[in-house]
LUMSE-325673 format. One record per residue: residue number from 1; x, y, z of N, C-alpha, C in turn; residue in three letters. Coordinates in Angstrom, 2 decimals, always signed. Example, Ala and Ser with C-alpha at 12.3 -4.5 7.8 and 13.67 -1.06 7.14 Angstrom:
<rs>
+------+---------+---------+---------+---------+---------+---------+---------+---------+---------+------+
! rovo !    n.c1 !    n.c2 !    n.c3 !   ca.c1 !   ca.c2 !   ca.c3 !    c.c1 !    c.c2 !    c.c3 ! senu !
+------+---------+---------+---------+---------+---------+---------+---------+---------+---------+------+
!    1 !  +13.19 !   -5.69 !   +7.80 !  +12.30 !   -4.50 !   +7.80 !  +13.20 !   -3.30 !   +7.80 !  ALA !
!    2 !  +12.85 !   -2.25 !   +7.08 !  +13.67 !   -1.06 !   +7.14 !  +12.90 !   +0.03 !   +7.87 !  SER !
+------+---------+---------+---------+---------+---------+---------+---------+---------+---------+------+
</rs>
This chain:
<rs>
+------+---------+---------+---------+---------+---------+---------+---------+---------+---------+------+
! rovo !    n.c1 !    n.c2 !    n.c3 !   ca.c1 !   ca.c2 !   ca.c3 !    c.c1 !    c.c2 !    c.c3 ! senu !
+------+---------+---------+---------+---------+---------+---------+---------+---------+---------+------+
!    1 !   +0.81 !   -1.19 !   +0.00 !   +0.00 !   +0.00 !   +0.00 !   +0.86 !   +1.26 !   +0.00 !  UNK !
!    2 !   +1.91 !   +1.49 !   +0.76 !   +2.94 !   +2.52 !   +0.57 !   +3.60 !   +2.78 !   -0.35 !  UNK !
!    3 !   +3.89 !   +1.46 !   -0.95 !   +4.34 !   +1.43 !   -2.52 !   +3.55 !   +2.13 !   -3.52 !  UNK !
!    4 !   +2.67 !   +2.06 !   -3.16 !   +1.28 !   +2.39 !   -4.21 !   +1.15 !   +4.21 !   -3.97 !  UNK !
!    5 !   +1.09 !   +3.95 !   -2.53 !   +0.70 !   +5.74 !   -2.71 !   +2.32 !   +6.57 !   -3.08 !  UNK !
!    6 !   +3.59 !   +5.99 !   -2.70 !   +4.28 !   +6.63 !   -3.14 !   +4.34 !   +6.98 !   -5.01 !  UNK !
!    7 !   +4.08 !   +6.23 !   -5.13 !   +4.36 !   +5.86 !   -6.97 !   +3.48 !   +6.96 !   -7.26 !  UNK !
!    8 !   +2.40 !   +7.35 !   -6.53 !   +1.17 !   +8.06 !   -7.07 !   +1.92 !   +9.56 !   -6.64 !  UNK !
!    9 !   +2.40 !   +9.26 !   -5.90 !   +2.78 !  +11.23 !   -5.13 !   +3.67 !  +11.38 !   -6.56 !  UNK !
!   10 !   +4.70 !  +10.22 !   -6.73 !   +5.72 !  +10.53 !   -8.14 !   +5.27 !  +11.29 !   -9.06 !  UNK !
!   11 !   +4.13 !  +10.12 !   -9.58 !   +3.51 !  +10.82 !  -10.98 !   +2.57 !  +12.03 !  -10.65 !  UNK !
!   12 !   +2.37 !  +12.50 !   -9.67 !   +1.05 !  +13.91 !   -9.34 !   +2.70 !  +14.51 !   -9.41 !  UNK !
!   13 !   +3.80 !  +14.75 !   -8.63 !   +4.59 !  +15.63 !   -8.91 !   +5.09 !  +16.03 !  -10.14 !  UNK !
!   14 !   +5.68 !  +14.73 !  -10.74 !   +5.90 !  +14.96 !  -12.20 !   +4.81 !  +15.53 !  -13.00 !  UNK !
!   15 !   +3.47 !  +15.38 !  -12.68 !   +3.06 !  +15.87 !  -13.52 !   +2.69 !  +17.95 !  -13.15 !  UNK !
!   16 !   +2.83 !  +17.84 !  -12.27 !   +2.69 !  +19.09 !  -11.87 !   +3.89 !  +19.73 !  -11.93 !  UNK !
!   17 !   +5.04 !  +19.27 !  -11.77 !   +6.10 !  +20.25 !  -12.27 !   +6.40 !  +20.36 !  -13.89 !  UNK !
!   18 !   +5.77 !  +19.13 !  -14.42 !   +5.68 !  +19.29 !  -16.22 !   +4.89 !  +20.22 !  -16.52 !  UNK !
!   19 !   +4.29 !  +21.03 !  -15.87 !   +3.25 !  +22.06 !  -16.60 !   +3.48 !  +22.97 !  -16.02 !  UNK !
!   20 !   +4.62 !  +23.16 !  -15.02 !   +4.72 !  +24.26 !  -14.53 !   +5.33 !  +25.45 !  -15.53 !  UNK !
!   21 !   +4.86 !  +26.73 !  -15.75 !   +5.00 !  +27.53 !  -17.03 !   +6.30 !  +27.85 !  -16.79 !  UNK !
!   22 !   +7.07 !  +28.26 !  -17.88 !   +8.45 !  +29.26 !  -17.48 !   +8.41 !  +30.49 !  -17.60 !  UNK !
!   23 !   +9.21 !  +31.37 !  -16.76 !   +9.05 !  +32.74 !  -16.78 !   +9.03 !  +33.39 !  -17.99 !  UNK !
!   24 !   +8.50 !  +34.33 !  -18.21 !   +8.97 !  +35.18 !  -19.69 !   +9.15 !  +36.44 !  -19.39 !  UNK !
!   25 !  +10.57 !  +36.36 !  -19.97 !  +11.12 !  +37.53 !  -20.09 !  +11.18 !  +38.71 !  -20.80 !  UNK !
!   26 !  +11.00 !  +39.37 !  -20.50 !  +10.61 !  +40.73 !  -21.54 !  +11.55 !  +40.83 !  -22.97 !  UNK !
!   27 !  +11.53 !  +41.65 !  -23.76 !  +12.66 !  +42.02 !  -25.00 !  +13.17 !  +43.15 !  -24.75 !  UNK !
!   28 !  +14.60 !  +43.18 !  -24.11 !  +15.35 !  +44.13 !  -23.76 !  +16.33 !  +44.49 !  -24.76 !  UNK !
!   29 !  +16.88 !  +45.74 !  -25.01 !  +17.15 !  +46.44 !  -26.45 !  +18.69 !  +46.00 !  -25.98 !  UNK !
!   30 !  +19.66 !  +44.88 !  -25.65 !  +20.16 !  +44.25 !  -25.26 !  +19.85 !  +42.98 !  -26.25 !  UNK !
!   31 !  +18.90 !  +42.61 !  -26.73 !  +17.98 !  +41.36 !  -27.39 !  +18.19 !  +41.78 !  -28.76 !  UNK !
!   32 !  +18.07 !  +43.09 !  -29.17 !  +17.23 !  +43.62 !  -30.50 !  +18.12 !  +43.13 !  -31.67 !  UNK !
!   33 !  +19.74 !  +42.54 !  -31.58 !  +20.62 !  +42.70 !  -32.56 !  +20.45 !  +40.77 !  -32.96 !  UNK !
!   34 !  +20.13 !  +39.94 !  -31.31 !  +19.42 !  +38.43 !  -31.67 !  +18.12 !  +38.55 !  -32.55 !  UNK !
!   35 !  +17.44 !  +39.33 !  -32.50 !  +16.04 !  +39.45 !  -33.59 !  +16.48 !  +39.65 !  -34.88 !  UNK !
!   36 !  +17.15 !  +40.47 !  -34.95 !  +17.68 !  +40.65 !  -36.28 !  +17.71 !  +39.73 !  -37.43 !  UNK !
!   37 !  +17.29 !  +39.64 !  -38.72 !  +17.02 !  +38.31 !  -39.61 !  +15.53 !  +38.03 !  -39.93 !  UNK !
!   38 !  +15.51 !  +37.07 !  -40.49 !  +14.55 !  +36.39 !  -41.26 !  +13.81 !  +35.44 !  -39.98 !  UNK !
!   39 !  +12.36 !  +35.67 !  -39.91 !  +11.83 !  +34.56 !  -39.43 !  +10.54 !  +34.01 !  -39.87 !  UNK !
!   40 !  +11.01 !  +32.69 !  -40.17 !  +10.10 !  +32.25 !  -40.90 !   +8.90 !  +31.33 !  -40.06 !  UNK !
!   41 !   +7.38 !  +31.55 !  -40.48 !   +6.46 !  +30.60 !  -39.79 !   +5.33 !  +30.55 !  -40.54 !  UNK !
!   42 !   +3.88 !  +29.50 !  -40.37 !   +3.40 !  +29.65 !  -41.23 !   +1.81 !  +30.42 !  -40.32 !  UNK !
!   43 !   +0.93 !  +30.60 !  -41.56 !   +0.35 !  +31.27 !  -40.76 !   -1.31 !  +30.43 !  -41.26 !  UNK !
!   44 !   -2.19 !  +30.38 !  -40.55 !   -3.45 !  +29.15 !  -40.25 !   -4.21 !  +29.80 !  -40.59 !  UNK !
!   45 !   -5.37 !  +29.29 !  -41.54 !   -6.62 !  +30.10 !  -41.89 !   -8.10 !  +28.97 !  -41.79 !  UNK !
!   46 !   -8.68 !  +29.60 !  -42.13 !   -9.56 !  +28.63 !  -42.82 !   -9.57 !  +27.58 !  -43.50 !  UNK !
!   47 !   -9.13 !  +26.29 !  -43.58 !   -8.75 !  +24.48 !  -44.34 !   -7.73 !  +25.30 !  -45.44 !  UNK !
!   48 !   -6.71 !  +26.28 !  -44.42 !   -5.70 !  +26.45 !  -45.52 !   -3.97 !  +26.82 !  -44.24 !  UNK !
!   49 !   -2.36 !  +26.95 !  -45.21 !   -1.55 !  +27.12 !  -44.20 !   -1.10 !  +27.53 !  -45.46 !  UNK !
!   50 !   -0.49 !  +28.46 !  -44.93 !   +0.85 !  +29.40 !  -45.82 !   +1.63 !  +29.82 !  -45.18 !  UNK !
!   51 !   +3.13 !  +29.32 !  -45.77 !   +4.14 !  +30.11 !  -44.96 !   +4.33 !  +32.14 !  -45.33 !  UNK !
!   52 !   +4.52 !  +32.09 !  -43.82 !   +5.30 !  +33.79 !  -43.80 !   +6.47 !  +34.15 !  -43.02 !  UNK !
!   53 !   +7.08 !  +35.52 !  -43.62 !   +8.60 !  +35.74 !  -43.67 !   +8.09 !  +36.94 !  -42.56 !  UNK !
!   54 !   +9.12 !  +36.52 !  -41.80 !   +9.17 !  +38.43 !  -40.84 !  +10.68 !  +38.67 !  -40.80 !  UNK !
!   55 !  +10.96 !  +39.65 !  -41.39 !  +12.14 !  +40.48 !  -41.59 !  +12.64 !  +41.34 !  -40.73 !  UNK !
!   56 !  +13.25 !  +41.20 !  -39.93 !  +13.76 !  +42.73 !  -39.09 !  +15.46 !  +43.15 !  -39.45 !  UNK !
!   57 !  +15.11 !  +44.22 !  -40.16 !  +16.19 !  +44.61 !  -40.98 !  +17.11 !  +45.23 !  -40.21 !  UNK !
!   58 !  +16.46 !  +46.53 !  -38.63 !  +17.68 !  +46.67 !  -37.98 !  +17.83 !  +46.66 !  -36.88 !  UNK !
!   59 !  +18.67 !  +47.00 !  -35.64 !  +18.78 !  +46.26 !  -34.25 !  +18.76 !  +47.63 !  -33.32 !  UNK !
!   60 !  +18.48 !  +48.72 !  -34.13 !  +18.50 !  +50.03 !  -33.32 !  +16.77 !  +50.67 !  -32.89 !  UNK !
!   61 !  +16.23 !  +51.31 !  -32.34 !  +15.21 !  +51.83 !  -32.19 !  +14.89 !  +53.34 !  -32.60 !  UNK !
!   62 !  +13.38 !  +53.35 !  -33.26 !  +12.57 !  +52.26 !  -33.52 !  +12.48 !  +51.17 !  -35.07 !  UNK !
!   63 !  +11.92 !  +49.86 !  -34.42 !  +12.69 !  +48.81 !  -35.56 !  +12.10 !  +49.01 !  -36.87 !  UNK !
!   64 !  +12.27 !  +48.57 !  -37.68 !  +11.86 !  +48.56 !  -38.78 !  +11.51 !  +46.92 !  -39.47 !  UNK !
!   65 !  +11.01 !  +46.18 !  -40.37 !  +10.79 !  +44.81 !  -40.64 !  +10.15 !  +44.90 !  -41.65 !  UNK !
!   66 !   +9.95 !  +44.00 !  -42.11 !   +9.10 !  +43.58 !  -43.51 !   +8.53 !  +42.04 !  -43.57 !  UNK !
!   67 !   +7.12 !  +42.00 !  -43.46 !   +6.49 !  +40.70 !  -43.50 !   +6.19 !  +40.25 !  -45.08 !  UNK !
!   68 !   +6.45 !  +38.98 !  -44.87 !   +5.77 !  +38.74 !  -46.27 !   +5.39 !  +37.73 !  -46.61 !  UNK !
!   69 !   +3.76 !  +37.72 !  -47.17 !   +2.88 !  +36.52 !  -47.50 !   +3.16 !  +35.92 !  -48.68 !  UNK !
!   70 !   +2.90 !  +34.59 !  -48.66 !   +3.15 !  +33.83 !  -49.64 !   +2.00 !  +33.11 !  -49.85 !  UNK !
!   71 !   +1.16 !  +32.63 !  -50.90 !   +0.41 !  +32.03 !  -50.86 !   -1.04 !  +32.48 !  -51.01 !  UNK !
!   72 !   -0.86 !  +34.02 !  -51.21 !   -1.95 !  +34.93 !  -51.02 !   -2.65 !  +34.73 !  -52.72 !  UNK !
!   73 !   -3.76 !  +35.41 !  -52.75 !   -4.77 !  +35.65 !  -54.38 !   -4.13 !  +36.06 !  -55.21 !  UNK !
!   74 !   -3.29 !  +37.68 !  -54.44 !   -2.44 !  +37.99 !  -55.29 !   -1.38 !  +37.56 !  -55.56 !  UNK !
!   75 !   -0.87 !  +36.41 !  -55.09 !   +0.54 !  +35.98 !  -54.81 !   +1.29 !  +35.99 !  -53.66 !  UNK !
!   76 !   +2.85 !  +36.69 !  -53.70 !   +3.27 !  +37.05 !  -52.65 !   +3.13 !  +38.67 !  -52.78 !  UNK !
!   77 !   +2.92 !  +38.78 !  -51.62 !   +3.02 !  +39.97 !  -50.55 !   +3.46 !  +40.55 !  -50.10 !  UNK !
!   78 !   +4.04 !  +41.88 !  -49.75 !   +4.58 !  +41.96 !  -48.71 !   +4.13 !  +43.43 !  -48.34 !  UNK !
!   79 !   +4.98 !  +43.59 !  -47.08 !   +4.24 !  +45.11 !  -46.29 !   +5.60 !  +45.40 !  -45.13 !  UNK !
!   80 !   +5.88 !  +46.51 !  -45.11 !   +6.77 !  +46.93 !  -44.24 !   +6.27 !  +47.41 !  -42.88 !  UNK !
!   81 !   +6.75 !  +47.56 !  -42.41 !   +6.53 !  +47.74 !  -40.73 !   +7.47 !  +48.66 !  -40.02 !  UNK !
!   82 !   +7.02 !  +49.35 !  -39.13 !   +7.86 !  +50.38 !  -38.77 !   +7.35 !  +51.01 !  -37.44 !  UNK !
!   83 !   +8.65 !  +50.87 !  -36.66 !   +8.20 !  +50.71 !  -34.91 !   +8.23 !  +52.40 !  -34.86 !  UNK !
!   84 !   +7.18 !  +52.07 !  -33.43 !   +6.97 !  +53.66 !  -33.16 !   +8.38 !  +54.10 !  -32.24 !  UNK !
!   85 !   +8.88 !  +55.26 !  -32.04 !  +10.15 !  +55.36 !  -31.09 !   +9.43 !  +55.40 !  -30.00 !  UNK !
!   86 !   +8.27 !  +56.45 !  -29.55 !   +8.05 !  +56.49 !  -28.03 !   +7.50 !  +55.62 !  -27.46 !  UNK !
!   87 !   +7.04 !  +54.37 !  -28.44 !   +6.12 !  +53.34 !  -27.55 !   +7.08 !  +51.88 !  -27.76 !  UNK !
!   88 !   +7.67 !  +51.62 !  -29.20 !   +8.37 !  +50.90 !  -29.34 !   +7.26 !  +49.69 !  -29.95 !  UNK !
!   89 !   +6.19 !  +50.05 !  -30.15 !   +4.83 !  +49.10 !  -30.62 !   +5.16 !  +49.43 !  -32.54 !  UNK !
!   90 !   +5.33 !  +47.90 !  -32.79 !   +5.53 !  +47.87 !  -34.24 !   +3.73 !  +47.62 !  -34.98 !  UNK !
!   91 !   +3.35 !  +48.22 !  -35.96 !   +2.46 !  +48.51 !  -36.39 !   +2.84 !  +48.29 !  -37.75 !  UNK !
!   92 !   +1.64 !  +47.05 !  -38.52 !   +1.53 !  +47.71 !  -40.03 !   +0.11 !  +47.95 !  -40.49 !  UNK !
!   93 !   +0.43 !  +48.70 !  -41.49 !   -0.73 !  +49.43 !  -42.05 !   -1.16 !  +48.61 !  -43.38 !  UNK !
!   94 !   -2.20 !  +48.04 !  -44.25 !   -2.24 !  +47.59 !  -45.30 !   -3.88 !  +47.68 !  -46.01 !  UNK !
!   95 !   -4.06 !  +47.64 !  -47.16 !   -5.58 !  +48.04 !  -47.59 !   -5.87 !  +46.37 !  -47.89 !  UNK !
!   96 !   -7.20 !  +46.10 !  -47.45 !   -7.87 !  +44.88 !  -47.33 !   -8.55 !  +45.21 !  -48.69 !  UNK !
!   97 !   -8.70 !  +44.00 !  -49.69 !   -9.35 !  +44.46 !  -51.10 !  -10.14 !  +42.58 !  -50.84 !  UNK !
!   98 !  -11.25 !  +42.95 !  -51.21 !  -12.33 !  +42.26 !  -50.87 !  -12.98 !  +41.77 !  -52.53 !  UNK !
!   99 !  -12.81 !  +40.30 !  -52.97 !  -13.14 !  +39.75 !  -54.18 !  -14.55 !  +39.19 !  -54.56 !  UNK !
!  100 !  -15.23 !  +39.23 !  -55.02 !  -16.38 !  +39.27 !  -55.18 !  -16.73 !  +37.79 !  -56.95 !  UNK !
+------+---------+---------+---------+---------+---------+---------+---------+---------+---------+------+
</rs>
């Protein structure tokens, strides 16, 4: 019986330290020159997946980047991006064209 409940404390610990989250750390401008580059991922829609490119071209503030779709109506895509200095919030802007 001790056998039994120990084995059980095992697996309730293991399983509770397996899900325990890890901290996250902020992006300190210390970070900005590791971002730098190409990152590639894909992106999920509706019974569809297309890969996309995120570009961050430089490591100084505020950043600058370039995303770009592949796989789109029109083809590929793309759209630049360009961080604000006082907030440091990267924003893009793009016109949605709607097919009929």
């Amino acid at each position: 019986m001790m056998k039994r409940f120990r084995d059980l404390a095992i697996i309730l610990l293991l399983l509770i330290l397996g899900c325990a989250t890890t901290p996250i750390k902020p992006v300190d401008f210390s970070d900005l020159e590791d971002l730098k580059g190409i990152w590639e991922g894909t992106r999920y829609g509706a019974g569809y997946s297309a890969p996309t490119d995120l570009q961050i071209v430089n490591s100084t503030l505020p950043l600058s980047a370039i995303v770009t779709f592949y796989g789109t109506r029109a083809g590929t895509t793309t759209y630049p991006l360009k961080g604000e200095p006082e907030t440091c919030v990267i924003t893009m802007h793009w016109v949605i064209t709607y097919f009929y």
